[in-house]
N, C-alpha and C positions, 0 to 999 in steps of 0.2 A: 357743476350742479351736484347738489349731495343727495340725487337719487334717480333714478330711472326714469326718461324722459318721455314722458305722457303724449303718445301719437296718437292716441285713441280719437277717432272720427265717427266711430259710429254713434246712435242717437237713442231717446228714449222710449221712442216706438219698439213693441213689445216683441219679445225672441220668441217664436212660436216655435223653432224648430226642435225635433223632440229630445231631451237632454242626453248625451253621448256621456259615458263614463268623464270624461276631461272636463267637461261642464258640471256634471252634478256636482263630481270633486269639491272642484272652484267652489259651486256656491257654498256646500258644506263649513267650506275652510273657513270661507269670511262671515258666514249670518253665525256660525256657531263655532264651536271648538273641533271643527272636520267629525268624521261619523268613521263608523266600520266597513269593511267592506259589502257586506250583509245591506247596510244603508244605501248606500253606495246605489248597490248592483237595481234595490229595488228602485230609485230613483233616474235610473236610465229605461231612457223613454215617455217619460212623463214630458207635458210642457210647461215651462216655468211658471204658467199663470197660476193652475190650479197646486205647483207644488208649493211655490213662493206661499197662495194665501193659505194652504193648509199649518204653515211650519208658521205663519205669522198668529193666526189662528187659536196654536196650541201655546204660543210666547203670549197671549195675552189672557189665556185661560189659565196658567201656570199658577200654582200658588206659592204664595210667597213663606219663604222660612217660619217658620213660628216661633212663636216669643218663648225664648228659654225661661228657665224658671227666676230667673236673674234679670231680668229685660228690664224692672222699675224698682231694681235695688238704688237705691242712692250710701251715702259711706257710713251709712247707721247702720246697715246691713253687714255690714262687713267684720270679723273680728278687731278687736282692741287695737290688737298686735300687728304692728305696720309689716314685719314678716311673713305672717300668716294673713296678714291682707292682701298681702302682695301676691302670695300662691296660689289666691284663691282665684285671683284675677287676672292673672295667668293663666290659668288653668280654663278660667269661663272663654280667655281668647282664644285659645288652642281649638277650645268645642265650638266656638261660632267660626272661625275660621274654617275647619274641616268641615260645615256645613254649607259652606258660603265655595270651597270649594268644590264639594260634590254637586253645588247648585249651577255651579260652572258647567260640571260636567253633563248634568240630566238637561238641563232647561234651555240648551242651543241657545236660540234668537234672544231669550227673554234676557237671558244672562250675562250675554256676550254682549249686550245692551246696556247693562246695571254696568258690568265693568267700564264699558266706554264712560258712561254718563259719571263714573267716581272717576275719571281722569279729564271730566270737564267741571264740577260742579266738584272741587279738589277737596276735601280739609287732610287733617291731620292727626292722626289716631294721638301721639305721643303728646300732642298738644293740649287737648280737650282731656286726652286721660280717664276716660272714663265707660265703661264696659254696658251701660244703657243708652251712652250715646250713639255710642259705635251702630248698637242692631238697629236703634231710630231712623239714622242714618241709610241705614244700608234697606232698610226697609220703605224708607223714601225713594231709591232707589228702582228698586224691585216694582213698586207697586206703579212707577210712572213712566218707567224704562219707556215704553211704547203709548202713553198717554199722551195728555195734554200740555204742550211744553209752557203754554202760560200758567197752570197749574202748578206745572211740576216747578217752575224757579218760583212762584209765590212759596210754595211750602216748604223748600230745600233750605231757604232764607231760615224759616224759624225752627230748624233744626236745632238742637245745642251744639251738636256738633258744630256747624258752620255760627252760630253765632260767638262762640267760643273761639272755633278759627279765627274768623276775622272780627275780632272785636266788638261784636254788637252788642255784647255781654255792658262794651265799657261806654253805650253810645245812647250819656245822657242829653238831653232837650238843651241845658246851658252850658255844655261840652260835647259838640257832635263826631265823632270819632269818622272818620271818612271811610274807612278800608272796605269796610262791604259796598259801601257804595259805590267804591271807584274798581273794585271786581265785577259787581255785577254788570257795569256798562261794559269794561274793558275785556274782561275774560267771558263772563257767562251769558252776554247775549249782544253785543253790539262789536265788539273788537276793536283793538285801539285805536283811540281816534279818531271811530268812527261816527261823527255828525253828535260829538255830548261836548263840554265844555267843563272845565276846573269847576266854573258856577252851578252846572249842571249836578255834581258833585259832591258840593257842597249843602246846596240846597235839597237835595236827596236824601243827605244821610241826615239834615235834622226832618224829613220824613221819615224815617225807619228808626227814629230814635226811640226809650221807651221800653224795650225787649232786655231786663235790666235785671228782673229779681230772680235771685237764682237760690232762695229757701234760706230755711238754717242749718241742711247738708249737704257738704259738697258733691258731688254728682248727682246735683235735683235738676229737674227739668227745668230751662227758662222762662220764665212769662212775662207780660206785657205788667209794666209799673204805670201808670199814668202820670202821677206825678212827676216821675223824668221823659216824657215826652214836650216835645217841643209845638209848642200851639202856635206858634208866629204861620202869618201867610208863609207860602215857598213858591217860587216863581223854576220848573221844570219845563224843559224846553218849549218854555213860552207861555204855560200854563199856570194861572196865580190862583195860588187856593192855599187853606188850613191842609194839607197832603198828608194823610198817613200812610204806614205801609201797604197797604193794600189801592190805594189811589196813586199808589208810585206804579206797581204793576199795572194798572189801567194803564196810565199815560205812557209807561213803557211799549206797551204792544200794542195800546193805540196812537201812540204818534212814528214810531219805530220800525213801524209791522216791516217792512221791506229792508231794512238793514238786519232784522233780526232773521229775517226770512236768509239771505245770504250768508250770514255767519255760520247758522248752525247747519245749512246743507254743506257749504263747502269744509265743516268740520266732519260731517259724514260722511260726505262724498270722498275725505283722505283717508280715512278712517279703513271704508267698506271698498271702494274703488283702484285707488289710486294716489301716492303722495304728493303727486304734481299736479296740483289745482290749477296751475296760471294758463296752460297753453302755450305756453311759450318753447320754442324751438324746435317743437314737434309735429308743428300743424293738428295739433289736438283741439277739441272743441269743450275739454272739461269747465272752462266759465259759460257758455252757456247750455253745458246738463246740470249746474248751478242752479243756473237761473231755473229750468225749468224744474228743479226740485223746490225752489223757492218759492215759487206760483203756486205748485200745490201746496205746499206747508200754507204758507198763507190764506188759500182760499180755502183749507179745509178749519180755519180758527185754530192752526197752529197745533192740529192734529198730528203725531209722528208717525202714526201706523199707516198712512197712506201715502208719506215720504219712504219709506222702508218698503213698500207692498213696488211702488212703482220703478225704485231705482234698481232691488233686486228680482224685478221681469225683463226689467231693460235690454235691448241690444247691445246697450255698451257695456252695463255689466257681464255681458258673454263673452264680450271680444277679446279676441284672441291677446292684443296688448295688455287687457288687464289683467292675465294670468300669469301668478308667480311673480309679482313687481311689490309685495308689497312683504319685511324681513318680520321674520316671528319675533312677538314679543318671549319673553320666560314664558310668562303663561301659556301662551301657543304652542309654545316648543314642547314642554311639557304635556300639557292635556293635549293638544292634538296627537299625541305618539300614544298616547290612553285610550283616548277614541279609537284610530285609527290600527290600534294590532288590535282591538278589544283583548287584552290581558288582562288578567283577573286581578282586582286592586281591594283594598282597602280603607279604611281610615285614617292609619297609621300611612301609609302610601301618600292619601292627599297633602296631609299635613308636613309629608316630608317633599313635596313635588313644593307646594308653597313654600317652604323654608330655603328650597333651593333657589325658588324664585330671587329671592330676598340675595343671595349671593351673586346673582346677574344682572343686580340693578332694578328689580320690579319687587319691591318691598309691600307685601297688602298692608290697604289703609294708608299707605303711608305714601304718597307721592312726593318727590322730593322738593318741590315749591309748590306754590299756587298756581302755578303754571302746567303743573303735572308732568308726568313723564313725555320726553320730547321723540320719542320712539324710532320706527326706522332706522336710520346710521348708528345714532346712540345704543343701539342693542348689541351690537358688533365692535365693538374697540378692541383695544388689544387685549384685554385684561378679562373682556367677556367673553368674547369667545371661544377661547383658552376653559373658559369656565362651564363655556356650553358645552362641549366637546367630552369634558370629565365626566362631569356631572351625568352627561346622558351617557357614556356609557355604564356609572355604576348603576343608573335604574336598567338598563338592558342588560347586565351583567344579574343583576338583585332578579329580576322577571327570569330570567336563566336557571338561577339557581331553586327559586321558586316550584317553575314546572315546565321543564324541558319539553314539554311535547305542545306545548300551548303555541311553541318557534314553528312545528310542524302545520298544526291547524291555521296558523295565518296563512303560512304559502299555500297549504291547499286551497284558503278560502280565495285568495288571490289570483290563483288559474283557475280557479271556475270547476265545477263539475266533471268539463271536457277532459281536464289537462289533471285529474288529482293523480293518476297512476302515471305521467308523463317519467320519462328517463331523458330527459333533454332539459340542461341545468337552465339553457338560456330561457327556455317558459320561463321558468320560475324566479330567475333576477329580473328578468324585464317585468315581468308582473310585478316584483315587487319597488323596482327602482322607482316604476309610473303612481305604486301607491302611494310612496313617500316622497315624494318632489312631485309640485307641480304639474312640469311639461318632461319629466325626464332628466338625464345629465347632458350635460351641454354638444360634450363630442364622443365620437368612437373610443375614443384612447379613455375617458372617463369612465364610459361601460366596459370597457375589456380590463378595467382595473377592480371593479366592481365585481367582472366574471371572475378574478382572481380571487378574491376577494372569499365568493362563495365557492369555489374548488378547491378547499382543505386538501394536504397530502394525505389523509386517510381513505380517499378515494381515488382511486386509480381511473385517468383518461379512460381507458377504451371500458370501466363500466358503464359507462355515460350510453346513448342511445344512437345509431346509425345516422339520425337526419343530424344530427349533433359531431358527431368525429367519424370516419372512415374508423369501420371496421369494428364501431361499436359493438356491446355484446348486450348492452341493456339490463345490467345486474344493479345498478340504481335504479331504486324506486321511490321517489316522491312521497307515497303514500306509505311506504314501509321500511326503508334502509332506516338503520342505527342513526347514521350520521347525519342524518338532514335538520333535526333541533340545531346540532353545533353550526353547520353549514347558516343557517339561518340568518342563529346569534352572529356568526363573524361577520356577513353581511349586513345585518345591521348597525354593527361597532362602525363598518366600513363609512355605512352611507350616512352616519351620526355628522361626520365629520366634512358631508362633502357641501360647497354653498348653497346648490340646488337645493338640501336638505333645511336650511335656515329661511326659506323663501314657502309664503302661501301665495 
């Protein structure tokens, strides 16, 4: 099996019990990009009902990017000179980029939401090529993330971007071009197979035909041509009518609603949970928290924020199996280590954390099929991880050189109050080992390499503190020796590299 075997038994009867540091962690990690320890600390103790709907709450209050000054340029807009076009629009993706990733960074739920939903509802920047499409896109995204999913795939459809993707640009009434048709059953709401036919297919896409004229400049918005629409009856799963696109989505989620219900929680529930949806081999019950995620989507008319509000209260989303089973995408690996030391970043920072992405296989905008990124195992090959390792240590090397003391004030925030003067190293690695993995490292021999790790030879054994080594004399201080930024940094080169580290 190519991933960690789903024994989770518990249910979706709600986790009242009051969140422990190890719990808040978890839910941080998964609704959003993880948080700081400051987040953290104030979120122990709470109970998931009231914290879950505060942070759903604030994802659906969120506002969305604003339209650059470029958002309805089409290529008249743009210089003569294919050179100087090209810089410009470059340069406009660099700026929505950086924004799209500090939206990552601020907007937890909402955005950690938009990401997922652009690696199911997939296109392709390079394809469509076009810098008003892109923000359309991404702003369909934003704005439905936690909406209404019949909504959101009626309007995701007449995006340019997605009609561009998949062909609906080329999907005349007397030439009906299939592709979108045979994604949206197959990919974006039914899954292979699942109860549509080749005919189903067929007669679909000369409903959604029609979406054709695309102006006299190239990167103009698509719109509906009449003339190239297809009038003939169309007979969908069973239904004979004149169909156009919006009578396709009726019949989709009214004759559907239960397969559609399925698809898209068990694509959350791998997503936010766990990658083993079947149950299988583990006496785990993940098909029917399935199911019960699917009851509510469906009986709420396909509402997400009350699929989202129920599964992260859950008991199962507490249980102890679902924590640390699922491996960080680039992005996670990246902004959660932003979140989580809160180090002071940039623009120039974001844009280079996303470029890095792009080196380990999560290319923004760009999923590598329509299929999108297949995540989990595929994060870790050989070639990536090699890559992860690098890469994170020149941002923790770059933060180092930045501002050494910034290594200090995470270990203090990370012992707490109690412990900022402590002279006992092992506070201060276990504190921090627990910040950055999950549940911890696996065995003793992992920590006492980790305690190496943070005991540089510029400090000598017995400064350390009596509960700490016989004979201690207590001349480290936590809160004020020289050497505890370096100590820090090395400890985190350390634990960059260890698999606990690759794991939310």
């Amino acid at each position: 099996m190519e991933y960690f075997i789903n024994c989770n038994t518990s249910t979706l009867a709600p986790y009242t019990t009051p969140l422990d540091e190890l719990r808040a962690a978890h839910l941080y990690r998964r609704l959003g990009f993880s948080a700081s320890v400051d987040t953290i600390n104030a979120a122990v103790g709470q109970t998931a009902g009231s914290l879950v709907d505060n942070l759903v709450n604030q994802a659906l209050a969120a506002p969305v990017i604003p339209a650059p000054a470029w958002a309805d340029w089409n290529n008249a807009n743009y210089p003569a000179d294919d050179d100087l076009a090209n810089q410009m629009r470059r340069a406009q993706q660099d700026e929505f980029t950086t924004q799209y990733g500090n939206a990552l960074l601020d907007n937890g739920l909402r955005d950690r939401l938009s990401f997922f939903w652009s690696n199911h509802f997939v296109t392709q920047l390079e394809v469509y090529n076009c810098n008003q499409f892109l923000y359309y896109y991404i702003n369909c995204l934003q704005r439905n993330a936690l909406g209404n999913f019949k909504t959101f795939t009626s309007e995701i459809g007449l995006t340019s971007a997605m009609l561009y993707y998949l062909d609906g640009v080329s999907n005349r009434g007397n030439n009906p071009n299939e592709n979108y048709a045979r994604e949206l059953y197959e990919l974006f709401t039914l899954g292979e197979g699942n109860n549509y036919t080749e005919q189903d297919i067929i007669e679909t896409a000369k409903a959604l035909s029609g979406y054709t004229e695309r102006g006299e400049e190239g990167c103009t918005q698509v719109t509906f041509d009449p003339t190239e629409f297809n009038t003939g009856n169309k007979t969908i799963f069973g239904q004979t009518g004149n169909w156009d696109y919006d009578d396709v989505i009726d019949i989709l989620f009214n004759q559907r609603a239960n397969e559609i219900g399925w698809y898209i929680c068990k694509k959350l529930y791998e997503f936010f949970v766990h990658p083993d949806s079947t149950g299988d081999d583990g006496n785990g019950i993940a098909p029917q928290i399935i199911d019960g995620l699917a009851q509510t989507f469906i009986s709420n008319n396909f509402d997400i924020d009350p699929v989202i509000r129920q599964l992260f209260k859950s008991q199962h989303f507490f249980d102890e199996t679902a924590i640390g089973v699922i491996i960080k995408s680039p992005a996670d690996l990246y902004f959660n280590f932003i979140k989580e030391t809160n180090f002071a970043y940039d623009d120039m920072d974001v844009i280079n954390l996303v470029d890095s992405c792009s080196l380990i296989g999560q290319t923004f905008f760009q999923p590598p099929e329509v299929e999108g990124w297949q995540r989990d195992r595929t994060w870790i090959n050989t070639n990536f991880i090699i890559g992860r390792w690098l890469t994170m240590e020149v941002y923790i090397d770059r933060f180092f050189q930045n501002d050494p003391e910034q290594f200090r004030t995470l270990a203090m925030d990370a012992v707490g109050p109690a412990n900022m003067n402590t002279s006992n190293p092992e506070i201060v690695v276990r504190a921090l080992v627990d910040k950055f993995t999950p549940k911890g490292l696996l065995t003793d021999a992992d920590f006492e390499k980790a305690m190496d790790a943070f005991k540089i030879d510029d400090v000598p054994e017995d400064y350390y503190s009596p509960d700490y080594i016989p004979g201690g004399n207590s001349w480290w201080i936590l809160s004020s020796s020289m050497e505890v930024p370096t100590q820090v940094h090395v400890l985190l080169r350390h634990l960059s590299r260890e698999p606990e580290f690759q794991l939310k």
